[in-house]
C-alpha positions in Angstrom: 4.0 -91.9 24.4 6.0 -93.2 27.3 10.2 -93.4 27.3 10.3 -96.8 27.9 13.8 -97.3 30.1 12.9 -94.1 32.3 9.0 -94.4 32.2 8.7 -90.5 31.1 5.5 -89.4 29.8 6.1 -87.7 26.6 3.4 -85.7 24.8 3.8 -84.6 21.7 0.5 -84.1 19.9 -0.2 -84.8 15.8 1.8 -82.0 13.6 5.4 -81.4 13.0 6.2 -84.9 14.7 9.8 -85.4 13.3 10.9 -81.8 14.8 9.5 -82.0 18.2 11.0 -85.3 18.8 14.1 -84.0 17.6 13.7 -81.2 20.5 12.8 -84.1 22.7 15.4 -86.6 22.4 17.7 -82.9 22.7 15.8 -82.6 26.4 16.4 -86.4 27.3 20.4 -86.1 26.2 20.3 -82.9 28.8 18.6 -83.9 31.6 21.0 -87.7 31.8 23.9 -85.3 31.4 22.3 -83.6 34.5 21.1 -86.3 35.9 17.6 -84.8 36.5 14.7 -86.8 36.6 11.4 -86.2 34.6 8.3 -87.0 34.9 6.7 -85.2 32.1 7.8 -83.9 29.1 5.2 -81.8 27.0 6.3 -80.7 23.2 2.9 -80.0 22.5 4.2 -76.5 22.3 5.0 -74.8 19.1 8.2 -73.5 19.8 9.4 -75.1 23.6 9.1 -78.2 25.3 8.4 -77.8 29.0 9.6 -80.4 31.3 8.3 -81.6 34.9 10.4 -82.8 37.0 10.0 -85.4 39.5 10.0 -84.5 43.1 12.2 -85.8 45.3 10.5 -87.5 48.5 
């Protein structure tokens, strides 16, 4: 899936949906309060989600 206002690719994968994107939409509230940019966020994992950030040019 893709965060529409930020263009974020978030992956997720097909089990335990409703508790990974609780962990994500955790992530996204952090990284505005940051102000970091993403450009990936996995939550394929079972028990993290790993971010990329986006490089700055």
């Amino acid at each position: 899936m893709t965060l529409i206002k930020t263009g974020v690719q978030v992956k997720m994968g097909e089990d335990q949906v409703v508790l990974k994107a609780a962990r994500v939409s955790q992530v996204v509230d952090y990284l505005e309060s940051r102000q970091f940019d993403a450009r990936v966020i996995d939550a394929n994992l079972s028990k993290k989600v790993l971010v990329r950030l986006r490089k700055d040019p």
